[in-house]
N, C-alpha and C positions, 0 to 999 in steps of 0.2 A: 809651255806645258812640260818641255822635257827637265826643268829645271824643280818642278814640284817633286818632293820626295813620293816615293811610291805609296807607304804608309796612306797618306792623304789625299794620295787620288783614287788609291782602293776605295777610302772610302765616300769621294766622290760618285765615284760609278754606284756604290752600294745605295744611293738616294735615289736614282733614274729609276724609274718602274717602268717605261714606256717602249717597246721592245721597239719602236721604230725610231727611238730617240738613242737607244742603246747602240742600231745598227748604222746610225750617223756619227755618235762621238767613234767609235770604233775606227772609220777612216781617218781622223783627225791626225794618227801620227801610229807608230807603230808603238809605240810604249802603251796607248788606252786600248790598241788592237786587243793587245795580250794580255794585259788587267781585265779586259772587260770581257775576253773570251772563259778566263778562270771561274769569272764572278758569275756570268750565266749557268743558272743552275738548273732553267725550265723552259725548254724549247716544243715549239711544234711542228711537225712536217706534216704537209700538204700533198696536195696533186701535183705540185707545179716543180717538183724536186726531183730529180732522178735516184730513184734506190739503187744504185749499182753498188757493187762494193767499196770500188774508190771513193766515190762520195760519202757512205757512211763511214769511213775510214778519216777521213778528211774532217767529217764534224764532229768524230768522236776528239781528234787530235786540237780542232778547234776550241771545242767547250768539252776540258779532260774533266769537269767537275760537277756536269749534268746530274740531276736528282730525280728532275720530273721531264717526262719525255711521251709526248701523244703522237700517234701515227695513224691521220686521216684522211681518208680514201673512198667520202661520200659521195663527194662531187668529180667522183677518176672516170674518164674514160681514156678509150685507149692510146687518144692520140695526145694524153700527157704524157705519157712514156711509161717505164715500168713502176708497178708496185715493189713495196716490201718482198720478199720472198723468203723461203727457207732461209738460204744462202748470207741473207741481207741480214736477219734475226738473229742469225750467230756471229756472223762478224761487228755487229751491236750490242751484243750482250754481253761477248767477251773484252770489249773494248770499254766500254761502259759501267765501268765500277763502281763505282758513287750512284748507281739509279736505285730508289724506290718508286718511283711511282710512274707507272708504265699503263698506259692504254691503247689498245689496237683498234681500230675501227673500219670496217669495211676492208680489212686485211683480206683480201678475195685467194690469194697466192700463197696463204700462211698452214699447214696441215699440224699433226701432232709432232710431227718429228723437226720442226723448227720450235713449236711452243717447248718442245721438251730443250730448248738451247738457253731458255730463263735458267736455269737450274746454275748460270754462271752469274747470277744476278744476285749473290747472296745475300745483299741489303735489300732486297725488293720487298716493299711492304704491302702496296697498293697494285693490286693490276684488275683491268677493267675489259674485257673482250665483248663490243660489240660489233655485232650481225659478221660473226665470224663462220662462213659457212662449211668451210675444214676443217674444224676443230671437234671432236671428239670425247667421251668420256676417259680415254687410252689418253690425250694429252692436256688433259685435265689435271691427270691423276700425278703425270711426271711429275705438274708444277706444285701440288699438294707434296711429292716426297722431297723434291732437290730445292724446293725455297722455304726455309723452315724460319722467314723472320715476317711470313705473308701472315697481315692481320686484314686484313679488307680486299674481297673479292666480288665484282661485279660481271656479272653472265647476261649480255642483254643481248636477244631474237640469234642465239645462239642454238640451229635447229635439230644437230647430231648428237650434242652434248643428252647421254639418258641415263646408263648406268650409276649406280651412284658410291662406288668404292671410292672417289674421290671427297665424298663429302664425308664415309665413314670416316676415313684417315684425317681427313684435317680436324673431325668431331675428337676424336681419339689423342689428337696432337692437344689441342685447346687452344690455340694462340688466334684465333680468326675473332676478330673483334665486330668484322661488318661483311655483312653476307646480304647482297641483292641479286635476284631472279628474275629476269622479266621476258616473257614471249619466246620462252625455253619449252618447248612442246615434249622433250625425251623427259622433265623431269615434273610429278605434280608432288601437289603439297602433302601428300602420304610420305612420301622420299625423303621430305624437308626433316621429318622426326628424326630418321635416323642418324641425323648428324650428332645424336644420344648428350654426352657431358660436355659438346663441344657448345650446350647452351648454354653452360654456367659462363661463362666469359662474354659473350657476343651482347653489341651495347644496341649495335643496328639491324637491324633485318627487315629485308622488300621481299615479298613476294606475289609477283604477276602473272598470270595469265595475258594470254593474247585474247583480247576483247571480241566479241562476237557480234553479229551484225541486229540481232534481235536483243542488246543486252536492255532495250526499254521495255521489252514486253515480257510481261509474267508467263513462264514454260508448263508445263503438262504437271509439273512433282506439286505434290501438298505437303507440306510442313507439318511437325508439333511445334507448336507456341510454346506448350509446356515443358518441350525436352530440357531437359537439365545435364550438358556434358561434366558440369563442374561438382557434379553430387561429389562421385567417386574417381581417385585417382588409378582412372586406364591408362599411363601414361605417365614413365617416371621422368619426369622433363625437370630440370632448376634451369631458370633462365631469371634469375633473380638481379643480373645486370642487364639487362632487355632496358632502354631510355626511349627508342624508334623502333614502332613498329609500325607498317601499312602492310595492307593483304587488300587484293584487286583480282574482281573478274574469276571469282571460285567459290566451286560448293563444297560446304562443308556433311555435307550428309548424302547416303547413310551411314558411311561412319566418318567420324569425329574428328580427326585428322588435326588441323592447324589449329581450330577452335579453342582448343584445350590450350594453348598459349595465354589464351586472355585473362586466364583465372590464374597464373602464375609469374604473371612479369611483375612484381612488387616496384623495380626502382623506375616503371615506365613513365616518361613524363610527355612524349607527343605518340596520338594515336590514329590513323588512316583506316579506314574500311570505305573502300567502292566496291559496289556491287558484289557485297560478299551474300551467296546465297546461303538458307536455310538458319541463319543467325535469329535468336529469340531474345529476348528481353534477361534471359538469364546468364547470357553471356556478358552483355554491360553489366549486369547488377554483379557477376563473379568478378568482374575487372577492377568497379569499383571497390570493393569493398577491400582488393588486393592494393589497390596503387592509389594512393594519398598523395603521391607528389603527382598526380598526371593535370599538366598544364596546358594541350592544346589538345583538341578529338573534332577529328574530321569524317562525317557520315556523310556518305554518298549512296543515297536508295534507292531502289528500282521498287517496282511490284513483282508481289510472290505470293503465291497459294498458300494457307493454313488452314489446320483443323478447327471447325466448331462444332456444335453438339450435334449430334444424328447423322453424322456423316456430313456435313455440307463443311464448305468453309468458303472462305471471306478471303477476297483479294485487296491486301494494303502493302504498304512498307514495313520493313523487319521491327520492329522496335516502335513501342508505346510509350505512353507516358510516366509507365513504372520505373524503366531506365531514366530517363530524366530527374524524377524524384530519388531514385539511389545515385547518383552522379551530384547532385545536388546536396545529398547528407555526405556524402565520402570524400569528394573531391574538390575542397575547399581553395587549393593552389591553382586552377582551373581559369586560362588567361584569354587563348584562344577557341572558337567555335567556329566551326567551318561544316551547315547541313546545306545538304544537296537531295533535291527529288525530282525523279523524273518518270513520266510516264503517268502523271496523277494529275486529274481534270482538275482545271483552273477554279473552278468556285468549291465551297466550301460548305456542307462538309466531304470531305474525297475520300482516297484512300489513303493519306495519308495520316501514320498510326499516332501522330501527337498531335498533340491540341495547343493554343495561344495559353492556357493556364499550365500544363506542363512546362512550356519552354519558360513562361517567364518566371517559375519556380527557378528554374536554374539559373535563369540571368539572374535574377534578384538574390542568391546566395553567393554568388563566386562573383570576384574581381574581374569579369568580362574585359578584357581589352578590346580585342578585336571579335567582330562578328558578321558572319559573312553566311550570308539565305541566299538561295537559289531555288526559286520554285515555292515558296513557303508562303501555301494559301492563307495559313492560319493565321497569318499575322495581319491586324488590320491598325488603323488608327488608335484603340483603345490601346494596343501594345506598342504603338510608336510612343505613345503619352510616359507606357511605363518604363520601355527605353529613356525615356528622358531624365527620368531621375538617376542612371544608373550612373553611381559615380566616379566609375573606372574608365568606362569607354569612348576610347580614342579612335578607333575605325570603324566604319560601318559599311556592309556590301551589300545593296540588296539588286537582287535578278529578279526581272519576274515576279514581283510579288505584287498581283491585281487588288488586294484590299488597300493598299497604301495610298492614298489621297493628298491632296495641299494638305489637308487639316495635321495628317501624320507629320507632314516636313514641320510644321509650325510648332508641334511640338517638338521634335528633336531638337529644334532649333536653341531650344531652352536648355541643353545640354552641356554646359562651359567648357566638359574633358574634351569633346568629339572634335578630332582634329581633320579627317580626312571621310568622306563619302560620296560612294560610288550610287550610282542608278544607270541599271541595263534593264531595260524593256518595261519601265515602270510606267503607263500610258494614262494613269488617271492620276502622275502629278503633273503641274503645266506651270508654266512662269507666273503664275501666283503663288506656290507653294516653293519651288525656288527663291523668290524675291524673298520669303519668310528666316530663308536660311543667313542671309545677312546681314541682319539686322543687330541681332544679340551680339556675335562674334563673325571677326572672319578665320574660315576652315583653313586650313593650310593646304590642302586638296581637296578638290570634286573634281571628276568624272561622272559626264552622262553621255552615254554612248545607248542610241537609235532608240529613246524617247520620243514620240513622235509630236504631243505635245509640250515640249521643251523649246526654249528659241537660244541659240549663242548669244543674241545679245542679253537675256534674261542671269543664266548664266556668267558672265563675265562682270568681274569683278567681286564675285560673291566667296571667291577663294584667292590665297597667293599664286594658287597652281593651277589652272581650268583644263581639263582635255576635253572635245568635245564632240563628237558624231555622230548625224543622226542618218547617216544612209549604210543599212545593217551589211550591204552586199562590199563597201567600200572596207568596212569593218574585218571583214572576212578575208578580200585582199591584204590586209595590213598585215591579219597574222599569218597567211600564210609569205607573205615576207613580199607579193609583186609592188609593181608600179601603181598606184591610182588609188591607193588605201590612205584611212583619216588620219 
């Protein structure tokens, strides 16, 4: 090895992606030690590392070329020894010249007065602080003055962080390209405005709430159906480079706050709403009629109160069939659908505000790729049939959906594009309506997971790829990561 020119074994090392295959050539000789220390440019530190100074003195001087650099401390107790600290964040940041892209996680030892030691980080573009519980709107604000090359910043169950001089300043600067919020209680989506002309630039933007324990059940407020936030412009916002946008777990009334977003992201092309409260029919139909290019829209419903005549009103999901039909004429580039309902009784008709002719309005107009239901009573057999014709769609997800029958699989089956489909909790299809599926074609994936009339042997071999599980508690273990799951 010592006899290869360095040229060519730089770029040796440069094809290894495997950080555990990286930390074996490294021993091989001290010539790949020191190529492969330069060439590492994205490390992670763990619990299992002592933060002392020496040691991060020691890895700075090992990888002097580091770019990307996480430090996680979910799984810390105390008998891994110590965390990060003030101390440990400045002797990293000043050592550490070559970093953009920094995230702290569970930094428990970290306050504003080490955040404020980034400010040595001058390439720093990306920094990410989650469940940072010393950190501050005071060392927010340092990193908003002293790192002026920050274009994507994520705040996530960051619980002191509220004032918001940090977000006028970087609004004021312009250069923040990507701005995520999540489970930050000092700061709500009225605060998010003021980040003023810092919208013209910004391509990403998340904004969460921390999720509530009743978020299925519809609260005490009643809505107007008919509010129109998009008549008139309250609200001088350009956010005209907006491509991502999601909002989760927030009301937008009585007054109007984030809503006023949807009626002016022109360049948006994917869009998220969970349980966004007080949303009307008029907020999709201002979206559409703004963003032509929007390619994936995910709704996530709950039930909610609204007005009807004489004072009463009617408990459904945000949004009717009229958004549907404007999303339908507007958003012809329109690839992904991703609807979710929860809280709305299994037969049909519910509360649920669209109908099997609204949604297949929109299938039947846009290039559907992928479509993924959850909950969606409306859909029975007659809209599996008209699924079948659609002649884009490559995935299909369905949850929960009690009208879907064998007879539905049999027609999808007639489908040539459909590459891959999932079934969770679909109980009235059974290894008859399975056995339908491979016939025409084989899928390249199914999943059916806790189908109770499904058999594995029915199942297998109807796709290249089978996952299969029918015990829902085993399920549950898997994702939450134990032993005993499918």
């Amino acid at each position: 090895m010592e006899d290869i020119p360095e040229a060519l074994t730089t770029e040796i090392v440069k094809k290894i992606t495997s950080t555990s295959d990286l930390n074996s050539l490294s021993l091989v000789s001290k010539k790949l030690y020191k190529i492969e220390g330069n060439q590492r440019g994205a490390i992670r530190v763990g619990s299992g590392l002592c933060a002392a100074t020496e040691t991060l003195t020691s890895l700075c001087v090992r990888f002097p070329n580091l770019r990307k650099v996480e430090f996680d401390y979910s799984s810390w107790i105390p008998g891994h020894g110590n965390q990060l600290d003030n101390k440990g964040l400045f002797v990293f940041s000043s050592q550490c010249s070559s970093l953009v892209d920094l995230t702290l996680s569970f930094c428990s030892y970290i306050d504003d007065s080490g955040l404020g030691c980034l400010a040595y980080c001058k390439a720093l573009v990306s920094l990410r602080l989650i469940s940072a519980p010393q950190i501050t709107s005071i060392g927010l604000f340092s990193v908003a003055v002293g790192c002026m090359s920050l274009s994507a910043l994520h705040l996530i169950d960051c619980e002191k962080i509220g004032s918001v001089e940090w977000l006028e300043y970087l609004g004021m600067d312009g250069s923040l390209e990507e701005l995520v919020v999540k489970n930050c209680e000092g700061i709500n989506h009225h605060d998010l405005l003021k980040f003023g002309s810092g919208w013209m630039k910004l391509q990403k933007f998340e904004f969460e709430k921390k999720r509530g324990r009743f978020d299925c059940l519809p609260g005490d407020k009643v809505y107007d159906p008919l509010f129109d936030a998009h008549s008139t412009d309250i609200y001088d916002l350009c956010c005209e480079s907006l491509k991502d946008l999601r909002l989760a777990h927030i009301e937008t009334w009585p007054e109007i706050g984030l809503r006023v977003v949807l009626g002016k992201c022109k360049a948006l092309e994917n869009l998220c709403l969970q349980y966004v409260l007080a949303l009307n029919d008029n907020d999709i139909i201002a979206l559409s009629q703004s963003c032509s290019n929007l390619k994936s829209i995910s709704l996530w419903l709950n039930l909610q109160h609204y007005y009807i005549d004489d004072g009463y009103c009617e408990t459904r999901t945000s949004f009717t069939d009229n958004c549907l039909h404007a999303l339908a004429q507007n958003c012809r580039m329109l690839q992904t659908v991703d609807l979710k309902f929860i809280g709305c009784s299994s037969d049909w008709p519910s509360e649920i505000g669209f109908t099997q002719k609204g949604f297949l309005a929109l299938i039947q107009s846009c290039p559907i790729r992928v479509l993924v239901l959850n909950t969606a009573n409306f859909l029975d057999d007659e809209g599996m049939k008209a699924l079948s014709s659609s002649p884009h769609l490559e995935t299909l997800e369905l949850t929960f959906c009690p009208a879907v029958t064998d007879a539905g699989m049999r027609f999808i089956a007639r489908n040539l594009c459909l590459r891959n489909l999932t079934l969770r909790l679909c109980d009235e299809v059974t290894d008859v309506g399975v056995a339908e599926l491979g016939r025409e074609h084989k899928l390249e994936s199914l999943v059916i997971e806790y189908c109770g009339e499904i058999s594995l042997q029915a199942a297998q071999g109807v796709a290249k790829s089978v996952h299969y599980c029918s015990d829902f508690s085993a399920a549950l273990m898997k994702k939450l990561g134990l032993p005993g799951g499918c």
